[in-house]
TORPA-4810 file (N, C-alpha, C, O; in nm, 3 decimals):
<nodes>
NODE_1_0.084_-0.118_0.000_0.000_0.000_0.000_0.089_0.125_0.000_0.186_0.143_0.073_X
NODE_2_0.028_0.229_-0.116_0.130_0.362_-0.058_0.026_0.492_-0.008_-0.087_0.541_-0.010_X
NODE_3_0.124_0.498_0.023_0.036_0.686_0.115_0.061_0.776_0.099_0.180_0.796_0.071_X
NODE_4_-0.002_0.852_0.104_0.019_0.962_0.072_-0.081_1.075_0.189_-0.199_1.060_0.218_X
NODE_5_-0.004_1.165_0.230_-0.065_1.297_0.334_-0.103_1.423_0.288_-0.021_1.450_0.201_X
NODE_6_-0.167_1.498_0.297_-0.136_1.629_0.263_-0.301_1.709_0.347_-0.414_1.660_0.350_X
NODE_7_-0.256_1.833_0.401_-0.328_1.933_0.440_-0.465_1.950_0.327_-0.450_1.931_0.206_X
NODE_8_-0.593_1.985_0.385_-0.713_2.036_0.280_-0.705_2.190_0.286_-0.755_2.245_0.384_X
NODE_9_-0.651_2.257_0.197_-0.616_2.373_0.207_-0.752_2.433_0.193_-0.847_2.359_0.168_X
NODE_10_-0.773_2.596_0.211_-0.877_2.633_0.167_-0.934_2.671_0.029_-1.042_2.727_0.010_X
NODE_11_-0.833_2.627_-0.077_-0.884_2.635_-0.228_-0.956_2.501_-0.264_-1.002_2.483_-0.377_X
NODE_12_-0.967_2.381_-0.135_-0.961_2.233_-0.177_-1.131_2.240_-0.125_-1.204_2.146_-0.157_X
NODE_13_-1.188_2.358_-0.042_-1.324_2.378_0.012_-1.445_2.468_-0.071_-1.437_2.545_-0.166_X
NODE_14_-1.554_2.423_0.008_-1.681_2.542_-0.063_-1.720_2.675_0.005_-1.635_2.744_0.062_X
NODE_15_-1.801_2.696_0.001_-1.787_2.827_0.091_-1.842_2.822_0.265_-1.870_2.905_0.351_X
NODE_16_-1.836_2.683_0.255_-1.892_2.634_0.419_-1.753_2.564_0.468_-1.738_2.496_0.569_X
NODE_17_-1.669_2.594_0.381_-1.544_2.502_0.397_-1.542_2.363_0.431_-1.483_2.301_0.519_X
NODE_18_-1.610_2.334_0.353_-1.613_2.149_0.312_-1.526_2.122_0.200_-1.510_2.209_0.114_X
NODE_19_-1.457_1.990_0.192_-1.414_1.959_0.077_-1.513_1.993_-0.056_-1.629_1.952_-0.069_X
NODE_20_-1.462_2.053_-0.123_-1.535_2.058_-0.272_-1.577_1.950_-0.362_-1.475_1.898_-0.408_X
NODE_21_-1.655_1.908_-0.395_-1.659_1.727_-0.425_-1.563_1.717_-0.556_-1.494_1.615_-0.548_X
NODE_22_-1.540_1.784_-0.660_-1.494_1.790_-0.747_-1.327_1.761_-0.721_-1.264_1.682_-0.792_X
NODE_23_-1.259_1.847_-0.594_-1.170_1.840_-0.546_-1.083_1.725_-0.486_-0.961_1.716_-0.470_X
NODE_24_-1.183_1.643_-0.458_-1.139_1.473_-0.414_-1.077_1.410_-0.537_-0.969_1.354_-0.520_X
NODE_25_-1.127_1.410_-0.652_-1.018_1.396_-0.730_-0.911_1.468_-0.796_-0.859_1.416_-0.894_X
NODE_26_-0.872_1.585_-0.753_-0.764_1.646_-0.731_-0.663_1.560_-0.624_-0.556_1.515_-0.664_X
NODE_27_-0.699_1.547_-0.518_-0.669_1.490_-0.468_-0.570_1.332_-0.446_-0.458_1.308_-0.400_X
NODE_28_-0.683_1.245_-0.509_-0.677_1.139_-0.514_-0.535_1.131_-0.652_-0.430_1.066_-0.651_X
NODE_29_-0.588_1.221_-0.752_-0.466_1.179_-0.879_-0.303_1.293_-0.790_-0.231_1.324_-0.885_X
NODE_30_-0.259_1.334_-0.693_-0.182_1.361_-0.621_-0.127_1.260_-0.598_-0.021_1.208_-0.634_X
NODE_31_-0.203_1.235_-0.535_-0.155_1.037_-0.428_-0.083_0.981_-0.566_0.038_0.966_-0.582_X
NODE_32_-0.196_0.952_-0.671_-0.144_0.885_-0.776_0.029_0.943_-0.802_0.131_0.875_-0.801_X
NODE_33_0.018_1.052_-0.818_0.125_1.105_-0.923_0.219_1.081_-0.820_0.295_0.999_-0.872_X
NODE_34_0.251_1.099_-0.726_0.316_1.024_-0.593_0.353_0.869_-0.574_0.463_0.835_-0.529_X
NODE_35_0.231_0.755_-0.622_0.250_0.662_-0.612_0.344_0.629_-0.746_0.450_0.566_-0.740_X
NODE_36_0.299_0.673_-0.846_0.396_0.642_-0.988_0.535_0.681_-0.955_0.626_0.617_-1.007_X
NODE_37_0.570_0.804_-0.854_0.704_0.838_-0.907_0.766_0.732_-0.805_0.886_0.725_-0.831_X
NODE_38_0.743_0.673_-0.732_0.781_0.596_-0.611_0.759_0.457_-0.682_0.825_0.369_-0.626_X
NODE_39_0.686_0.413_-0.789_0.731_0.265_-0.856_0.849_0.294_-0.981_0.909_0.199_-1.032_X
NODE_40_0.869_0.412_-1.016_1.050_0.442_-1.122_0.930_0.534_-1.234_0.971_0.632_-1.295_X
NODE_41_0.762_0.480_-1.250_0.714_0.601_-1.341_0.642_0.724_-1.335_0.522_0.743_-1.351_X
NODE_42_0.751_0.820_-1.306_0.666_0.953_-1.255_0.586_0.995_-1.388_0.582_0.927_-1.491_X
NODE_43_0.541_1.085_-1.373_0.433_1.130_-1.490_0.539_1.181_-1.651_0.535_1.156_-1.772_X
NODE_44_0.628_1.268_-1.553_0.731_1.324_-1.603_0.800_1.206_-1.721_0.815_1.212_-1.843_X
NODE_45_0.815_1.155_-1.672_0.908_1.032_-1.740_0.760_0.986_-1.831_0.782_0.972_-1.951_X
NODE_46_0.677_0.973_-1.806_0.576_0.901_-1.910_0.569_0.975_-2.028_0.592_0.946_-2.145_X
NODE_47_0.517_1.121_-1.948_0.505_1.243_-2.084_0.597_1.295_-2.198_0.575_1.362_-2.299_X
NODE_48_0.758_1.213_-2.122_0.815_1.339_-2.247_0.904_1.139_-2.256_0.978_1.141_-2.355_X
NODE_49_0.908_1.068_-2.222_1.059_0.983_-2.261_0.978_0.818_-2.307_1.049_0.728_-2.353_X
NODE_50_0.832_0.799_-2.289_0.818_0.651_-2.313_0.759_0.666_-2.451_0.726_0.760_-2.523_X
NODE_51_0.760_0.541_-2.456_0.668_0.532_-2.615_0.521_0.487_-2.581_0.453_0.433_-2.668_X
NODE_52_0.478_0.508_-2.467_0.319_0.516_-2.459_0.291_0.616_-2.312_0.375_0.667_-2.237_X
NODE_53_0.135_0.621_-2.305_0.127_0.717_-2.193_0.018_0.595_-2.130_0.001_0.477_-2.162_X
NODE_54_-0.050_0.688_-2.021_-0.129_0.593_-1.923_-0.273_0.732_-1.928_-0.267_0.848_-1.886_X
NODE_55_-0.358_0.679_-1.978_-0.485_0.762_-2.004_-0.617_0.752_-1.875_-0.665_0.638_-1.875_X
NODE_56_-0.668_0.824_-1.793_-0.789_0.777_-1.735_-0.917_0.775_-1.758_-0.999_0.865_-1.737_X
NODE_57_-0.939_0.617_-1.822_-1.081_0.615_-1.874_-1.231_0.565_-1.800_-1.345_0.541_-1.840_X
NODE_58_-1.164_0.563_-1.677_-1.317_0.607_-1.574_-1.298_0.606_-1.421_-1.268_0.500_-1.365_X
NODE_59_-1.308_0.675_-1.378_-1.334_0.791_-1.238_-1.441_0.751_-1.167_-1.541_0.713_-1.228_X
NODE_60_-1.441_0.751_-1.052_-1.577_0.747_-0.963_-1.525_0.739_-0.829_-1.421_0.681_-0.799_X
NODE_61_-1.612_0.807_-0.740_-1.578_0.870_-0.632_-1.704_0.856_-0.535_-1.817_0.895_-0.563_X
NODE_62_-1.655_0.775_-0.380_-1.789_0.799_-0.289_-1.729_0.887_-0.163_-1.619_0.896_-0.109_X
NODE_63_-1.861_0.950_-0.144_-1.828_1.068_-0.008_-1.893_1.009_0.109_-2.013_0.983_0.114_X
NODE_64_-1.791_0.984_0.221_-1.858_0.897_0.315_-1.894_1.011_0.428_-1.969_0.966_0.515_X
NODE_65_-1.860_1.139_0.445_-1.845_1.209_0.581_-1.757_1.308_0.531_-1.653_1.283_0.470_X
NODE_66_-1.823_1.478_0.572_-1.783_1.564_0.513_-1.617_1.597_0.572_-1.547_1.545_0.659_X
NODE_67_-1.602_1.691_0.490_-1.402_1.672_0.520_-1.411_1.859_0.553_-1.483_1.935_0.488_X
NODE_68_-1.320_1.899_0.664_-1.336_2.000_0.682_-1.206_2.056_0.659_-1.108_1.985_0.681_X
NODE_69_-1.187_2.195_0.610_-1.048_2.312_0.605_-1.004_2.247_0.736_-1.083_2.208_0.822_X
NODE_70_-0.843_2.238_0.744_-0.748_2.201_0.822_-0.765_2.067_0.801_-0.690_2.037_0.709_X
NODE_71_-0.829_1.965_0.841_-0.797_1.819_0.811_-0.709_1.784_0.727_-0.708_1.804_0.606_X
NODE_72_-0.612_1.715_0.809_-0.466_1.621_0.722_-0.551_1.493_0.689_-0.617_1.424_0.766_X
NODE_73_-0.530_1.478_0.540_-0.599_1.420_0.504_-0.483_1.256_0.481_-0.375_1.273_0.424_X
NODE_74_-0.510_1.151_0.518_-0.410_1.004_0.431_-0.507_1.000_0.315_-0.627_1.023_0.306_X
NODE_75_-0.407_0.960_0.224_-0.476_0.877_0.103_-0.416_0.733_0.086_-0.307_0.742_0.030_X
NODE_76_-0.445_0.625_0.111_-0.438_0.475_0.061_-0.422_0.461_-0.052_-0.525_0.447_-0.118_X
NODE_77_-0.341_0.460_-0.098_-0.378_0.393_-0.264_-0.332_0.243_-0.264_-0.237_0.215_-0.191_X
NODE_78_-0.398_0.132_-0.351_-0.366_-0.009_-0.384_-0.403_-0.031_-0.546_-0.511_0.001_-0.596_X
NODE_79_-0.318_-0.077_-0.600_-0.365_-0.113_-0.714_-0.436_-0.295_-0.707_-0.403_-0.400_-0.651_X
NODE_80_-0.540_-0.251_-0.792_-0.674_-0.335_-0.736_-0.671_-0.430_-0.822_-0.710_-0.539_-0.781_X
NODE_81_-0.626_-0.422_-0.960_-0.594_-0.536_-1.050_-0.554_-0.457_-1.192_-0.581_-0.348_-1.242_X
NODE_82_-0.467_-0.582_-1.229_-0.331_-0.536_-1.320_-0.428_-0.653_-1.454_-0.462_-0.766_-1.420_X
NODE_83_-0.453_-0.607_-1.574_-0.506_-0.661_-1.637_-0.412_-0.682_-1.811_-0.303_-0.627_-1.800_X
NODE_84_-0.426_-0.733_-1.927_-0.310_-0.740_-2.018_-0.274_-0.533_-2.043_-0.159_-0.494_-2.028_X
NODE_85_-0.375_-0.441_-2.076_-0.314_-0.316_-2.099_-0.332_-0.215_-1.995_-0.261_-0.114_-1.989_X
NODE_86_-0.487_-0.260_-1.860_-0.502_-0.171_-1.798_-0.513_-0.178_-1.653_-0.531_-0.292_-1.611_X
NODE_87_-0.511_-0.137_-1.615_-0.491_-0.117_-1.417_-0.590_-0.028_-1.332_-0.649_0.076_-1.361_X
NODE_88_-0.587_-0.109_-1.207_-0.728_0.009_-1.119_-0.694_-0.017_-1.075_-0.645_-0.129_-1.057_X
NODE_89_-0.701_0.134_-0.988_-0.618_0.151_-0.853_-0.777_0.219_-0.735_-0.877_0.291_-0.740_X
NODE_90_-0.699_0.131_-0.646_-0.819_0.186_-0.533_-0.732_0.272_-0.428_-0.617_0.261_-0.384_X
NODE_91_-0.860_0.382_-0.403_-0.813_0.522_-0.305_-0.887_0.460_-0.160_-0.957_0.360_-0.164_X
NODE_92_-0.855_0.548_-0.017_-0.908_0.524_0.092_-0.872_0.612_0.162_-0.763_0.609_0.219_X
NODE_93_-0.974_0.730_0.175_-0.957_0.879_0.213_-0.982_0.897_0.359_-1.099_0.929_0.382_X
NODE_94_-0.895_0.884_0.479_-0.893_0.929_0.592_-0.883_1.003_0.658_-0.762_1.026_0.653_X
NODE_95_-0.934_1.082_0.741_-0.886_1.231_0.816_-0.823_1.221_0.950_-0.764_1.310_1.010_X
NODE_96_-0.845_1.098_0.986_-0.832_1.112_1.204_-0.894_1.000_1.223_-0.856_0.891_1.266_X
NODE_97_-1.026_1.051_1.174_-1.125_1.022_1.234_-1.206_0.930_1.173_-1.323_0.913_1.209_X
NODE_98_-1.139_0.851_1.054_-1.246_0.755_0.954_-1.249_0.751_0.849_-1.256_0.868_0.810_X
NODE_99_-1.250_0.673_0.751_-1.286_0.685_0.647_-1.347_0.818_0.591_-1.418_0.870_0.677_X
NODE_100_-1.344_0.879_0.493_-1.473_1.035_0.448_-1.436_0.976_0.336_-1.536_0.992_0.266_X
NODE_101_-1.343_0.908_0.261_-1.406_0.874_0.129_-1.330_0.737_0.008_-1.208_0.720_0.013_X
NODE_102_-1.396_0.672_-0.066_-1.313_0.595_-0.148_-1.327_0.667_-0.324_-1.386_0.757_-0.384_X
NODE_103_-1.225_0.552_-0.349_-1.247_0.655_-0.505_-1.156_0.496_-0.593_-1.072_0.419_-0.546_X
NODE_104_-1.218_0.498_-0.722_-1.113_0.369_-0.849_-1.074_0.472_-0.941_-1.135_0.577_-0.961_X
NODE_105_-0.975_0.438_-0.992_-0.965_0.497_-1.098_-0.924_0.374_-1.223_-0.847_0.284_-1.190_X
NODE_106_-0.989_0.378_-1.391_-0.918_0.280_-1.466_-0.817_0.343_-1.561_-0.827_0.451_-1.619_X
NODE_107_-0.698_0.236_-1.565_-0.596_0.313_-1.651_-0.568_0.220_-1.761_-0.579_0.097_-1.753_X
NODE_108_-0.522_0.305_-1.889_-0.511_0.226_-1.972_-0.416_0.261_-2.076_-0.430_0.373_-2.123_X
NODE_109_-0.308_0.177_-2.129_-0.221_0.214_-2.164_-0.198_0.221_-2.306_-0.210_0.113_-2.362_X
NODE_110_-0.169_0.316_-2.377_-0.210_0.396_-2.483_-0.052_0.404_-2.592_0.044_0.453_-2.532_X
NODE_111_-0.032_0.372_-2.699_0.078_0.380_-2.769_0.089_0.534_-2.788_-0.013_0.593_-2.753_X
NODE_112_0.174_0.600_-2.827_0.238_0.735_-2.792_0.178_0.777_-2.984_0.127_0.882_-3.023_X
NODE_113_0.207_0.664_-3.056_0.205_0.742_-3.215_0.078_0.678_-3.279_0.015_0.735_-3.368_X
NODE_114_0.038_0.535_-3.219_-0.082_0.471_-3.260_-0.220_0.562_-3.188_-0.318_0.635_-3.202_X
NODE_115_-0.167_0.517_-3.138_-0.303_0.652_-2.974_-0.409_0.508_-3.012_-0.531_0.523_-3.006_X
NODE_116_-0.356_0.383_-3.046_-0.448_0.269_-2.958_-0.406_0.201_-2.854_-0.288_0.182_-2.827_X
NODE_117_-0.497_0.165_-2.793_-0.461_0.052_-2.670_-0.322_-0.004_-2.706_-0.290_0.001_-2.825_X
NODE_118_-0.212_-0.073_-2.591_-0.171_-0.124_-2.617_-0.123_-0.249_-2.497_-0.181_-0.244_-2.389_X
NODE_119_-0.013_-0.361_-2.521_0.021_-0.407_-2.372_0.044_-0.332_-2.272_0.070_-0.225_-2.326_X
NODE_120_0.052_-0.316_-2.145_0.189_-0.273_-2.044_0.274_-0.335_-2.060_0.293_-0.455_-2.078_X
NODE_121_0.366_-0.198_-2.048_0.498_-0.253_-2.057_0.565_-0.343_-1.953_0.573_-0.299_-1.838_X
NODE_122_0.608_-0.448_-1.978_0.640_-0.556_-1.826_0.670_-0.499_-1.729_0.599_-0.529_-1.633_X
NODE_123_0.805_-0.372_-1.696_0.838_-0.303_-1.627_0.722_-0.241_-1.550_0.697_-0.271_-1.433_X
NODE_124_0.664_-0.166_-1.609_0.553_-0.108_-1.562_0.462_-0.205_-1.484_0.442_-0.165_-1.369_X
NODE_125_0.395_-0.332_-1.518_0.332_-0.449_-1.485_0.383_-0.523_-1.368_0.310_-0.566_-1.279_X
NODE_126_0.509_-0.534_-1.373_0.603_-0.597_-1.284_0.589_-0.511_-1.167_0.545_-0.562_-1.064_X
NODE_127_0.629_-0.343_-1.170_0.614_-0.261_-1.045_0.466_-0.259_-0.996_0.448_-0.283_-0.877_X
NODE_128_0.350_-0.233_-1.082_0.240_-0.243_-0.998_0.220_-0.373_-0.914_0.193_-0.395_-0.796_X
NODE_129_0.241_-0.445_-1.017_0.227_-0.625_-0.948_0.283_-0.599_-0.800_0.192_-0.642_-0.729_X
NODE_130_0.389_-0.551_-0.713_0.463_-0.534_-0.652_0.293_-0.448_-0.502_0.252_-0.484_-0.391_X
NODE_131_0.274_-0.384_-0.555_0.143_-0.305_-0.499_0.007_-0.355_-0.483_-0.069_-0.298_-0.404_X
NODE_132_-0.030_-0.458_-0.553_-0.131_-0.563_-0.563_-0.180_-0.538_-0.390_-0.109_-0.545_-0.290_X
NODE_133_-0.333_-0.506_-0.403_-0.409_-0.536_-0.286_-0.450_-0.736_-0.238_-0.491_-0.835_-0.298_X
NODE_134_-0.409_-0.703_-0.114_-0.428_-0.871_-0.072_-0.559_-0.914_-0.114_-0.623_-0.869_-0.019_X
NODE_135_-0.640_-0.966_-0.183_-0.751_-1.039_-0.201_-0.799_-1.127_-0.145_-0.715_-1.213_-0.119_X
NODE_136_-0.939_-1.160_-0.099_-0.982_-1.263_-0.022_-1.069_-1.348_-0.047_-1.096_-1.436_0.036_X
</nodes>
């Protein structure tokens, strides 16, 4: 599992200073961009040096318990299953005090000049594999 911390600033709230719902996935792709640079693929390295990128082709997000300005927020991330081109990763949004929210994201890996689907690259496959949530 990796983690990730960070403060809910007040640009991350509404005007009651709640998390902004829109903002949780701001959030959540943080953690991400965090978890990639910590398996060797930061974003950086995807965008300008591989011969494919990693695209997100579906999002969804539940709000369990509102999140207030100041709350240090953990984020959980696990990648939830590694499939032949694409990957989902599961979020687990904590404040202190509980769960306030989960979130999947699906990824899918995209040739750089084809712009179709393509394998993961083993490297890439091999490091998530490494992150695999325990299953039961």
């Amino acid at each position: 599992m990796f983690e990730y911390t960070t403060p809910l600033r007040l640009a991350d709230t509404d005007a009651a200073g709640v998390l902004f719902f829109a903002r949780q996935f701001d959030l959540i792709h943080e953690a991400y961009e965090g978890f990639m640079r910590s398996v060797g693929f930061g974003l950086d390295r995807l965008l300008h040096d591989e011969s494919f990128f990693i695209s997100i082709v579906r999002a969804e997000s539940e709000y369990r318990a509102p999140v207030w300005y100041g709350d240090t927020l953990r984020i959980a991330l696990d990648v939830e299953r590694i499939g032949q081109s694409s990957y989902v990763i599961a979020y687990t949004i904590d404040n202190g005090r509980g769960t306030v929210g989960t979130a999947r994201t699906v990824h899918v890996c995209v040739g750089r000049e084809s712009k179709a689907k393509r394998p993961l690259p083993a490297g890439l496959a091999a490091r998530l594999a490494g992150h695999l949530a325990a299953t039961s």
